[in-house]
Each structure stands twice: as structure tokens, then as C-alpha cells.
Backbone as CSV, one residue per row, in Angstrom:
resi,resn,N_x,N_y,N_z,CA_x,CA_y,CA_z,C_x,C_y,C_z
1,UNK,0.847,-1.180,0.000,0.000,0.000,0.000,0.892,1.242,0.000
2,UNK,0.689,2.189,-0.818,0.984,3.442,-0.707,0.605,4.489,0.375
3,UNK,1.214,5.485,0.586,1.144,6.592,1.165,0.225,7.254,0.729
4,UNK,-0.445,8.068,1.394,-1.444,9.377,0.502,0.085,10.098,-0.040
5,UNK,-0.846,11.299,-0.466,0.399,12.664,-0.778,0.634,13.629,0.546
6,UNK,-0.891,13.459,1.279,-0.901,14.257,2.739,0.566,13.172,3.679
7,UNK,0.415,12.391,3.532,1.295,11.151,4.668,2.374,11.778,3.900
8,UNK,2.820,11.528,2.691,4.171,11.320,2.096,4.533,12.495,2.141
9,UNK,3.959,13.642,2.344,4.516,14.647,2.605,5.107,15.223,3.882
10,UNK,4.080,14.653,4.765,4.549,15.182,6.372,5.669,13.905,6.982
11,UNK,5.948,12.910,5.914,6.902,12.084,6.386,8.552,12.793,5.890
12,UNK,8.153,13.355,4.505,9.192,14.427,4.104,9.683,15.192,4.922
13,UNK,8.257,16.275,5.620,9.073,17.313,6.623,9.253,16.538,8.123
14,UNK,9.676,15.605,8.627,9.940,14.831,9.366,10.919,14.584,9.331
15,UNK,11.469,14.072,8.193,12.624,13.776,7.823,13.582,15.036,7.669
16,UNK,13.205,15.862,7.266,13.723,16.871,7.128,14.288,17.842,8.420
17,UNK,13.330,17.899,9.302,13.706,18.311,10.046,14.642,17.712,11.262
18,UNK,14.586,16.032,10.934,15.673,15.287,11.611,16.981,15.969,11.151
19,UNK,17.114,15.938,9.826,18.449,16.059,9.452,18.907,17.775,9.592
20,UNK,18.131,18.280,9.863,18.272,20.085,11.024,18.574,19.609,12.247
21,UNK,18.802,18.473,12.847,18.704,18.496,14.432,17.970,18.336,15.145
22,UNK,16.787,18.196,14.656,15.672,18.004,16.022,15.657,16.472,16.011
23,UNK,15.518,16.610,17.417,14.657,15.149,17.720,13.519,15.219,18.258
24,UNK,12.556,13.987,18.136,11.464,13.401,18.310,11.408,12.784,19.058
25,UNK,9.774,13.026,20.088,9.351,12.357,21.244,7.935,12.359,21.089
26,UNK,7.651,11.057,21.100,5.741,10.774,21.113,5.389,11.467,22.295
27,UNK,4.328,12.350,22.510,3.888,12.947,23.471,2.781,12.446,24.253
28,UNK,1.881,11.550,23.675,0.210,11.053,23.814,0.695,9.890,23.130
29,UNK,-0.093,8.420,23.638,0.056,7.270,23.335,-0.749,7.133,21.807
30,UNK,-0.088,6.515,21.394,-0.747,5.969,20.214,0.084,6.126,18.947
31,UNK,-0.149,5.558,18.007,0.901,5.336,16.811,0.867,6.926,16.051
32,UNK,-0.675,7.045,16.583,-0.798,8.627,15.575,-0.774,9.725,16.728
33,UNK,-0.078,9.664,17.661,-0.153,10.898,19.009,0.957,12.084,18.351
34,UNK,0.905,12.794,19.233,1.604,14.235,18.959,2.950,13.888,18.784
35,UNK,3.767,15.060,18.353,5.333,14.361,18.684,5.987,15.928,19.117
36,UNK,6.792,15.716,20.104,7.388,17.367,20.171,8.692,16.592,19.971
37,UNK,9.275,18.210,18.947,11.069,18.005,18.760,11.529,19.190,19.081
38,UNK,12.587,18.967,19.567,13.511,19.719,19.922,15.153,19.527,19.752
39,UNK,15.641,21.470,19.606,17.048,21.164,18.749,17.671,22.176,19.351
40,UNK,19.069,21.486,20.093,19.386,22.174,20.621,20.755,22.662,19.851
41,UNK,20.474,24.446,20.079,21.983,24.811,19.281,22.559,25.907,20.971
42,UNK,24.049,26.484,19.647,24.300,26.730,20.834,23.897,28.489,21.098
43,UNK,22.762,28.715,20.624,22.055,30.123,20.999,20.694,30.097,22.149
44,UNK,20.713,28.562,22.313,19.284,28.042,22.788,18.588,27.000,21.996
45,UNK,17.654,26.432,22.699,16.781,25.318,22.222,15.494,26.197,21.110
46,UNK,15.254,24.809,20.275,13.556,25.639,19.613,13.240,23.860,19.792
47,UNK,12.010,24.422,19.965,10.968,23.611,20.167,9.652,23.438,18.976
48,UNK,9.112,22.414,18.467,8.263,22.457,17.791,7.393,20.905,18.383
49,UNK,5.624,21.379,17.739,5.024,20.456,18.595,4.438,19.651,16.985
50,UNK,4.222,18.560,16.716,3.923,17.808,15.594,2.212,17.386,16.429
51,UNK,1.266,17.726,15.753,-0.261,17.310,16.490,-0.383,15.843,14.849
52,UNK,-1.308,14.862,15.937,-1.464,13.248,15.527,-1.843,13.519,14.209
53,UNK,-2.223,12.551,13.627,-2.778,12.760,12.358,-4.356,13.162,11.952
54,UNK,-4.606,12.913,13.047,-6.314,13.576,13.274,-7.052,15.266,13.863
55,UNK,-5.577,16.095,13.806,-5.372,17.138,14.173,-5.305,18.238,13.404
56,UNK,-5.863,19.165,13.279,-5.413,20.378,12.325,-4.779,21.100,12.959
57,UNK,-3.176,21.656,11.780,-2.430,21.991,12.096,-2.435,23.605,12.060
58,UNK,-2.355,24.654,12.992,-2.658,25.950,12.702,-1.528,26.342,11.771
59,UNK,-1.617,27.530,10.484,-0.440,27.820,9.766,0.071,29.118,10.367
60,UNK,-0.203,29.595,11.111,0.251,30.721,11.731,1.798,30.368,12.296
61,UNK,2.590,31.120,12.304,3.793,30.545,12.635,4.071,30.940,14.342
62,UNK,4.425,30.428,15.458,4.721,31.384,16.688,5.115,32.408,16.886
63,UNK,4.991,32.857,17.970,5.977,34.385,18.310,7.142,34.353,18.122
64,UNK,7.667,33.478,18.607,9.215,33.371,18.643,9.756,33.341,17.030
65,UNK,8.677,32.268,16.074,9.414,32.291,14.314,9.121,33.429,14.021
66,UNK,8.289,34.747,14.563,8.304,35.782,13.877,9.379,37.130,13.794
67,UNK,10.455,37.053,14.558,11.385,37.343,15.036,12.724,37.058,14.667
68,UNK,12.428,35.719,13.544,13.881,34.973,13.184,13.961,36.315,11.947
């Protein structure tokens, strides 16, 4: 079985953002629960929260990305 294009895509930015440094932690049980990553450099940590797959994701970016 294939991926949707929605799956195969958010497995992309997953991946992607591994290879930036963050790591991943299931937050809520379940195969499809939240995941928060975090990457630590040496100016400080950023944090980002991944919501399950049954979640809508807001596109607004945080306070803190508005500032970069």
C-alpha cells in the first residue's frame, strides 16, 4: 500500500527536520499521538510540537518564528 500525498509529505518534513537536528518524542500514546522536537543549538533550544494525524495543524507561525 501506498502513502497518501498528505502522509508522504509530512513524512518528508519529518525527515527533514531530523536532518536540522531536532529530535522526536511521542507525546500522547498511540501510533498517531503528537510528537514534540527539539534542537538544541548553541544560541538556545527551539521547540516544535507535531499534532497526531487527526489534528489540524494551525499555519500561523509562533511568536518566537516571527522574530527569526
Amino acid at each position: 500500500m501506498t502513502d497518501s500525498p498528505d502522509l508522504a509529505a509530512a513524512k518528508r518534513l519529518l525527515d527533514t527536520a531530523k536532518c536540522e537536528g531536532f529530535a522526536f518524542h511521542r507525546i500522547a500514546p498511540g501510533p498517531d499521538g503528537p510528537l514534540r522536537g527539539v534542537r538544541k543549538t548553541p544560541s538556545g533550544s527551539t521547540r516544535s510540537t507535531w499534532p497526531g494525524s487527526g489534528s489540524p495543524t494551525p499555519a500561523t507561525p509562533s511568536a518566537g518564528a516571527a522574530h527569526r
